[in-house]
C-alpha positions as CSV (number, residue, x, y, z in Angstrom):
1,X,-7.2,19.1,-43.3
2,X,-9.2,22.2,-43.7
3,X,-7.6,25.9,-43.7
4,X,-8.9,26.0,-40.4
5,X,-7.5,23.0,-38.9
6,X,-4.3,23.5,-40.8
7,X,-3.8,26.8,-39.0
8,X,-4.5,25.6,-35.1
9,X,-2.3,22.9,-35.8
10,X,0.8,24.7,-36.9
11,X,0.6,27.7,-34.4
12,X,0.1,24.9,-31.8
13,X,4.1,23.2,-33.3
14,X,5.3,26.6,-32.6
15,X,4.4,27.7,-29.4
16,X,3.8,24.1,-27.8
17,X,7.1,22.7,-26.3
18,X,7.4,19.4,-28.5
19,X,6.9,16.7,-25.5
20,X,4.6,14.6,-27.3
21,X,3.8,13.3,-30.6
22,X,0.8,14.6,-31.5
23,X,-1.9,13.8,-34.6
24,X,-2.9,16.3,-36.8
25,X,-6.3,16.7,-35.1
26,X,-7.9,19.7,-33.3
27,X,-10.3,18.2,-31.2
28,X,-13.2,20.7,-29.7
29,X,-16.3,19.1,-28.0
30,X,-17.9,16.1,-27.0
31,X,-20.9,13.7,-26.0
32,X,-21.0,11.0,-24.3
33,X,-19.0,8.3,-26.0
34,X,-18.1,10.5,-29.2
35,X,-15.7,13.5,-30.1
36,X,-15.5,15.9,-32.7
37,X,-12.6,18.1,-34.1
38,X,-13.1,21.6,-35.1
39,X,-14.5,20.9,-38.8
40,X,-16.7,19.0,-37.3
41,X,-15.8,15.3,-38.1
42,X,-17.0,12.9,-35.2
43,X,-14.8,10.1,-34.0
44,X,-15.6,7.3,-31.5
45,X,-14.0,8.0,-28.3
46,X,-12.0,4.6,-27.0
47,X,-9.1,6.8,-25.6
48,X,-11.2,8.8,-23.4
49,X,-7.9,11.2,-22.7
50,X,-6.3,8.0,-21.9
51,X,-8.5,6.4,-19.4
52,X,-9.5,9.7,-17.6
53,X,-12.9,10.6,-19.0
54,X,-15.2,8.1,-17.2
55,X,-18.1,9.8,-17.4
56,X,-17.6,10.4,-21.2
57,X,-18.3,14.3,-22.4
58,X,-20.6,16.7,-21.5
59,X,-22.1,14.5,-18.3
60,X,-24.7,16.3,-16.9
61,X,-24.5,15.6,-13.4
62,X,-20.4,16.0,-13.6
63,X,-21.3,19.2,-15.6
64,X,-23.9,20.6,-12.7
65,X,-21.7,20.1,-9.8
66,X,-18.4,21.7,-11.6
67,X,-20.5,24.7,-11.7
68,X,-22.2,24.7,-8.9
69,X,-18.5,24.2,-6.6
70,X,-16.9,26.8,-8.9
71,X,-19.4,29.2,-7.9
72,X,-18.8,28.3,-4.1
73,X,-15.0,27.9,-3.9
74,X,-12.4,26.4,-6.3
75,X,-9.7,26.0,-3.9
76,X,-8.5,27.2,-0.7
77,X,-4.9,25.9,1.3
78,X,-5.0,22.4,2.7
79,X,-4.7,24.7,6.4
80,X,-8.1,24.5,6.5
81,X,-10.6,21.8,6.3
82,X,-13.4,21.8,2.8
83,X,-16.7,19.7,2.9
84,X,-16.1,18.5,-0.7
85,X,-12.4,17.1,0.0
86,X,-13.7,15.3,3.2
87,X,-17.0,13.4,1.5
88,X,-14.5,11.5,-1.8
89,X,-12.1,10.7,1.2
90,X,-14.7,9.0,2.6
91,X,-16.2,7.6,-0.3
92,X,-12.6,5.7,-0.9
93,X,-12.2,4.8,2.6
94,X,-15.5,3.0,3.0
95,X,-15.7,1.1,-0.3
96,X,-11.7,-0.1,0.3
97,X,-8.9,-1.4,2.5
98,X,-7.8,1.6,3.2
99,X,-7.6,4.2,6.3
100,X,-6.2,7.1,4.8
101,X,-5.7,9.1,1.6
102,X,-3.6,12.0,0.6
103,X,-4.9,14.2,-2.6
104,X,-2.6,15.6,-5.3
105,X,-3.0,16.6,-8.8
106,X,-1.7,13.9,-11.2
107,X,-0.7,10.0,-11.3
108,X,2.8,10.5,-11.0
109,X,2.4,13.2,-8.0
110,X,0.7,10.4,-6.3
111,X,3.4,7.7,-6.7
112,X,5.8,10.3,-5.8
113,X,4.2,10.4,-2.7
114,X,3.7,6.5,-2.2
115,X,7.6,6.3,-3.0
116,X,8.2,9.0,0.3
117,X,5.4,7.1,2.4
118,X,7.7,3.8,2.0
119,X,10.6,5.4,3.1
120,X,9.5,7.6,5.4
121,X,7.5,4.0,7.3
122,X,11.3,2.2,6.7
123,X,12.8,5.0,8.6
124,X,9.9,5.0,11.6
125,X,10.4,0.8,11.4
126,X,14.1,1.0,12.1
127,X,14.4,-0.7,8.9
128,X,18.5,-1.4,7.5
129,X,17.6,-0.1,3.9
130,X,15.2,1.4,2.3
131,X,15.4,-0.2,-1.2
132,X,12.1,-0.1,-3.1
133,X,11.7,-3.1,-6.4
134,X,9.4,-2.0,-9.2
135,X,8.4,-3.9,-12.6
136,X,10.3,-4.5,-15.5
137,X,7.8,-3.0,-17.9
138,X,6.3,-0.9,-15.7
139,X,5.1,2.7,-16.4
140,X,5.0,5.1,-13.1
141,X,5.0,8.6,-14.3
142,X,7.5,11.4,-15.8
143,X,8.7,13.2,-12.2
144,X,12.2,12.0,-11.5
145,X,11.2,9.4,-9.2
146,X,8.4,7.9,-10.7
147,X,10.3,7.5,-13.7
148,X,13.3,5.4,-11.9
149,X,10.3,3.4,-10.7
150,X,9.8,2.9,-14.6
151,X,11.1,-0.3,-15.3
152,X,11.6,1.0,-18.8
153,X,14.9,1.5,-20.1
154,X,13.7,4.6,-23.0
155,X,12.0,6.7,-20.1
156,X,15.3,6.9,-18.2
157,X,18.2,8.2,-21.1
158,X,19.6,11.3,-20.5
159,X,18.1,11.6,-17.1
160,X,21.0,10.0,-15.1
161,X,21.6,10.1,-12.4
162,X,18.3,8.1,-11.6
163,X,17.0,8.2,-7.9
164,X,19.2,5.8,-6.0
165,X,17.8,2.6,-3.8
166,X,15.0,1.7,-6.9
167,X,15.6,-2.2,-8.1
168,X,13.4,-4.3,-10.9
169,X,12.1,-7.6,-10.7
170,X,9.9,-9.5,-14.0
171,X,6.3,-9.2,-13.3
172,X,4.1,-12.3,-12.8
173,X,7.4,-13.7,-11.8
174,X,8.1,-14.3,-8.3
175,X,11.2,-15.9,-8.2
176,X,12.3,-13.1,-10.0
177,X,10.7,-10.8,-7.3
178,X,12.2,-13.0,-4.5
179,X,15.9,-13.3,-6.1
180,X,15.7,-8.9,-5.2
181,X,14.6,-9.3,-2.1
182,X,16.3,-9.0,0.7
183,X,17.3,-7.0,4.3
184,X,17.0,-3.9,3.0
185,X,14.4,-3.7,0.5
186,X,11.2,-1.6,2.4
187,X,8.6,-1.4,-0.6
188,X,7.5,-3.3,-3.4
189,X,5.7,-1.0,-6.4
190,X,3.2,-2.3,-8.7
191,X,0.6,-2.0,-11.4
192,X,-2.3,-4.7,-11.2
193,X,-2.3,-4.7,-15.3
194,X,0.7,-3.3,-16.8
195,X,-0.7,-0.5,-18.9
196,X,2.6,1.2,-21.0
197,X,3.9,-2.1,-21.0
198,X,1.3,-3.5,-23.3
199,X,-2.2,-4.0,-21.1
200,X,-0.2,-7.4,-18.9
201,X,-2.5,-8.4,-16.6
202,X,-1.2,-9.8,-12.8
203,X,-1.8,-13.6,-12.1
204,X,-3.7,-14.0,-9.2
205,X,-1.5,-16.9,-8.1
206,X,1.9,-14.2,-7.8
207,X,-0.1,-11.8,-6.5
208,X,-0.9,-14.0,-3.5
209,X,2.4,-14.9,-3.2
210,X,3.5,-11.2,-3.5
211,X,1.9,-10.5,-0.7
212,X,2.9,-13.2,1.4
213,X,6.6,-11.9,0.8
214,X,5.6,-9.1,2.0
215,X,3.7,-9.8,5.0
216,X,6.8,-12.2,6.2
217,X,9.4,-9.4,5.5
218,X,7.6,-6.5,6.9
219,X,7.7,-4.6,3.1
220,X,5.2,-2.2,2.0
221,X,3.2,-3.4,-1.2
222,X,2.0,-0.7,-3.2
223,X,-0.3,-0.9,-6.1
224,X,-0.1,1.4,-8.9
225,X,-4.1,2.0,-9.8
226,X,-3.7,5.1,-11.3
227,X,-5.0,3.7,-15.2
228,X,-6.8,0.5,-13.5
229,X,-8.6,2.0,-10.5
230,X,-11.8,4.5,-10.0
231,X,-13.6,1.3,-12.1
232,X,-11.8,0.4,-14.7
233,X,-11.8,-3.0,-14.3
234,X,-15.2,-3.5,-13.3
235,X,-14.6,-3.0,-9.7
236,X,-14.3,0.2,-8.4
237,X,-10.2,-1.0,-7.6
238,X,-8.2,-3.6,-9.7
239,X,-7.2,-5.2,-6.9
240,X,-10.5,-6.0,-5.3
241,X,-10.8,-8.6,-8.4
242,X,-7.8,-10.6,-7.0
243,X,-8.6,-10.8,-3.3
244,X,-5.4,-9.2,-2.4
245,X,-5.3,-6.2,-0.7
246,X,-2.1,-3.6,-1.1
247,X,-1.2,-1.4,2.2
248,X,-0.9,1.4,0.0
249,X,-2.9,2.5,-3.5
250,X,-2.5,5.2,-5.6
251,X,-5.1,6.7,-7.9
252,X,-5.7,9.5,-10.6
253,X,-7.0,9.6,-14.2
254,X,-10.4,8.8,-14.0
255,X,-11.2,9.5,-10.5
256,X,-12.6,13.5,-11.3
257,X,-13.7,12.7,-14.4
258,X,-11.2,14.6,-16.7
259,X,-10.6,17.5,-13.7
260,X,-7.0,17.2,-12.5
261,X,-6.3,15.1,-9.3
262,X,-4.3,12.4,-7.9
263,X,-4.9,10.4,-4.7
264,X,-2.6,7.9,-2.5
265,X,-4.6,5.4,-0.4
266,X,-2.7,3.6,2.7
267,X,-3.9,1.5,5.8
268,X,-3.4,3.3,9.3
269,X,-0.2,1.0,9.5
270,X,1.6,2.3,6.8
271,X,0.0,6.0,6.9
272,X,1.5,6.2,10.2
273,X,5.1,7.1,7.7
274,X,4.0,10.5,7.3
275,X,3.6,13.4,9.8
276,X,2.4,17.5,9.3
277,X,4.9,19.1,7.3
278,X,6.7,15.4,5.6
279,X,4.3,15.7,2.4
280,X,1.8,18.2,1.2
281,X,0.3,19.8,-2.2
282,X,-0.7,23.1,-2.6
283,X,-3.2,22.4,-5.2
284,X,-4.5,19.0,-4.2
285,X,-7.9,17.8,-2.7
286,X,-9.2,21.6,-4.3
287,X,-13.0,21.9,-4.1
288,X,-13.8,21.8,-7.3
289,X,-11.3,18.5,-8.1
290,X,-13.1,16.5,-5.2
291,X,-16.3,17.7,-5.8
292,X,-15.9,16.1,-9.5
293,X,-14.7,13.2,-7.7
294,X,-17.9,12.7,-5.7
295,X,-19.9,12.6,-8.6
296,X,-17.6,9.8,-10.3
297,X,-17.8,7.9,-7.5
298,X,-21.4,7.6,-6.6
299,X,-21.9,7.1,-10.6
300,X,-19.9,4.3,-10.1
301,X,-21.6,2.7,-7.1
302,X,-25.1,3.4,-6.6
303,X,-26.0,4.5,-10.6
304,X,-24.9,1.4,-12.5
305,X,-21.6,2.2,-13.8
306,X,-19.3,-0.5,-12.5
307,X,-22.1,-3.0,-13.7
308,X,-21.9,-1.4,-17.3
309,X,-18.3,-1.7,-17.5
310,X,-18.4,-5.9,-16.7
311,X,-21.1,-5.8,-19.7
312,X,-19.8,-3.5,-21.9
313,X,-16.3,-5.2,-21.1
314,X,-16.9,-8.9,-21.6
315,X,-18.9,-7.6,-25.0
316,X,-15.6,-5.8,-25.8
317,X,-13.7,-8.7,-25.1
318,X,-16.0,-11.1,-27.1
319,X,-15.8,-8.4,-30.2
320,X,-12.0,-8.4,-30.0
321,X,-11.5,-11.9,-30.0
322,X,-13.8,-12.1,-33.0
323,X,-11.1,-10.0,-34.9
324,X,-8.5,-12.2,-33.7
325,X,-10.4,-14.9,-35.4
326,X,-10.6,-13.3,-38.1
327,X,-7.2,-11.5,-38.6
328,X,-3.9,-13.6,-37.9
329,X,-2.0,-10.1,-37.4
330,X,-3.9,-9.6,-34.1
331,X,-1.6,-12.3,-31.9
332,X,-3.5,-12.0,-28.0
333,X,-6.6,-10.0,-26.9
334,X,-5.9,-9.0,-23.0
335,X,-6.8,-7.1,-20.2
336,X,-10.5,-6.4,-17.6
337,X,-13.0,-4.3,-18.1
338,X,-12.8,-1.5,-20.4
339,X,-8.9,-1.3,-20.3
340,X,-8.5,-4.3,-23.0
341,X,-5.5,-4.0,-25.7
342,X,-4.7,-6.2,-28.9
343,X,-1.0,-7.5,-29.6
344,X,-0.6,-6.8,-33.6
345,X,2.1,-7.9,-35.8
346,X,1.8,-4.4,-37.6
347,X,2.9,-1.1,-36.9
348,X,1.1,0.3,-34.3
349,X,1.2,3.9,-35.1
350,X,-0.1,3.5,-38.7
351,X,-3.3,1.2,-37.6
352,X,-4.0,4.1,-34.9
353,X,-3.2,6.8,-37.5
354,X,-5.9,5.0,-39.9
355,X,-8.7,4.3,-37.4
356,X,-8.4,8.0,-36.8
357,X,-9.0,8.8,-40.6
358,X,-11.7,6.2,-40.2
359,X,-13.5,8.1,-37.1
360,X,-11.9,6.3,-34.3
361,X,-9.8,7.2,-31.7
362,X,-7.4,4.4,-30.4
363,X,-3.8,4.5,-28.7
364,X,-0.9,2.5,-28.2
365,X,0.4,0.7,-25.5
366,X,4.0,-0.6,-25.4
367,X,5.6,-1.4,-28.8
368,X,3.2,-3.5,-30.2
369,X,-0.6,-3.0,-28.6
370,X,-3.4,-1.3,-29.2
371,X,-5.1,0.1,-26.5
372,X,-8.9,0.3,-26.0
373,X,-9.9,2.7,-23.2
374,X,-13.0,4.0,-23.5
375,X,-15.3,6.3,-21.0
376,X,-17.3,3.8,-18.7
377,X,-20.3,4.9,-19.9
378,X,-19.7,3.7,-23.0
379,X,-22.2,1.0,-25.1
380,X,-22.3,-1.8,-26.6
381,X,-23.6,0.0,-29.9
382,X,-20.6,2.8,-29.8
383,X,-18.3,-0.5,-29.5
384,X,-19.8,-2.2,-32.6
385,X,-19.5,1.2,-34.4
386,X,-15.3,1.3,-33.1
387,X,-15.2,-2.9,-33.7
388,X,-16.7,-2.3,-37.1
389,X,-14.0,0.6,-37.8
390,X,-11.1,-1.0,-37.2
391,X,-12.2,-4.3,-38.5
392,X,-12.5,-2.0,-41.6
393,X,-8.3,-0.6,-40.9
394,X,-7.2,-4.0,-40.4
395,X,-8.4,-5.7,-43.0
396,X,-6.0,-3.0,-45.2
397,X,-2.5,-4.6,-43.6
């Protein structure tokens, strides 16, 4: 670590509340696909700030219209209607099942809000409870009650008490799901592929049932897309690979391309919950955040991207499963798209810890994954450069 580094890294311990633990690295631009820290030593990028860079660095178009909007208007109150805010509404609405979104600022704001939606629609439904079942497993966000919908025992110590009404079922189970169920339950809350948990993809077959529990007990289903939507998968939303449609979505991470913003999508049905003045966000739907968005979105649909993520995600796949061939500490390659993960019998933080030594960044996911989450623009010659690097760290263990 130079002098430099060294430095930046120490001030940052000091004055930086210690919510996260953090690598000794200073990152300071990017390109594309790559990064590079502040001595100057390029990495390949497969965390992409964990699945929210989609465009990769320094995108020209992204870059363009960030300045152009900030020299127009950056934000102005949700009182008034913006031209920028109303286009990426649209663009979800017309290339979904939904009606209706809301804008916020973050992943968690927008479960947050999918969690109120539920109960608010309960209440306007006459409903007996208003219980909402979550995932075992399942990662939600860090406000208090996306992280009771955490189905993750580590998130929740020292927080009790948790918000009350929130029950967990085992995902891809459904008599687990079913055994929760019952007269007062309004909502069930999930992710199409578990990310925290450990990249766990949903079986088609209990997501069709899900939904047909649902539809014959008047809940809500909710999918959590914040990590696998705005592409990630291959489609533009997870759940458009498995033919079932939730009544409400939310979305974040990638969506602006690495500018803050969160969005719930819901049918007119279930949007009909919410009123003026029973949600709102100061911040959310800004100019400049949706702006962003519009550029991520037409990149994805009528530029080429979604088709480069199948590609560059069933290359991924093929290059993973190559090292499990080849390694017997790699026990499953899963996941879609360019969210994939390998289950290692080795610790996860020292494999990351070395790919970064060895130029490339990774991250975990769950106790025992690592987690490949590269910018969608990504190719199949930056993934032989990270397959080549970390067949280099594993062959160490």
């Amino acid at each position: 670590m130079s002098e430099k580094m060294d430095k930046l890294v120490k001030l940052g311990s000091e004055v930086v509340m210690n919510t996260y633990t953090r690598y000794p690295v200073a990152l300071d631009h990017g390109e594309g696909a790559y990064m590079w820290d502040i001595d100057g030593k390029k990495y390949v990028d497969c965390v992409g700030g964990i699945a929210v860079n989609s465009l990769g660095c320094n995108n020209e178009k992204l870059v363009k219209k960030i300045s152009e909007q900030a020299a127009k208007l950056i934000h102005c109150s949700n009182l008034y209607y913006t031209e920028p805010q109303i286009q990426l509404a649209n663009m979800l609405v017309k290339n979904s099942d939904f009606d209706k979104v809301f804008f916020c600022n973050s992943g968690a704001e927008a479960n947050e809000a999918a969690l109120k939606l539920c109960r608010k629609y309960a209440k306007l439904k006459n409903k007996k409870g208003s219980d909402i079942i979550t995932m075992i497993k399942s990662f939600h966000g860090r406000t208090y009650g996306a992280v009771t919908a955490t189905g993750q025992d580590k998130y929740h110590k020292g927080l009790d008490p948790l918000l009350p009404g929130i029950k967990y079922a085992e995902y891809n189970n459904i008599e687990s799901l079913k055994a929760v169920v019952d007269e007062n339950t309004c909502a069930i809350m999930m992710e199409v592929i578990q990310g925290e948990g450990g990249i766990i993809p949903a079986d088609k077959e209990y997501f069709k049932e899900v939904r047909k529990l649902c539809d014959e007990n008047d809940i809500l289903l909710v999918f959590d897309e914040v990590q696998t939507g705005v592409g990630r998968s291959g489609e533009l939303f997870a759940y458009q690979a498995y033919g079932v449609a939730p009544d409400i979505a939310t979305l974040a991470k990638g969506l602006a391309g690495g500018v803050p913003i969160g969005a719930m999508l819901a049918t007119d049905n279930a949007a009909k919950g919410f009123n003026p003045g029973d949600h709102a966000s100061t911040f959310g739907g800004n100019s400049l955040a949706t702006a962003a968005g519009t550029v991520v979105i037409d990149e994805l649909l009528n530029n080429g991207l979604l088709d480069n993520v199948k590609k560059q995600g069933v290359y991924l796949t093929e290059k993973l499963n190559g090292l499990k061939d080849k390694y017997s500490i790699i026990k499953d390659v899963r996941g879609m798209g360019l969210m994939q993960g390998i289950q290692i019998t080795v610790p996860v933080g020292e494999v990351v810890k070395k790919c970064i030594e060895n130029g490339l960044l990774v991250v975990g996911a769950g106790a025992d994954v690592v987690r490949f989450v590269p910018p969608l623009i990504i190719s199949s010659v930056e993934i032989d450069e990270a397959i080549n690097i970390i067949d280099k760290v594993l062959s160490e263990f």
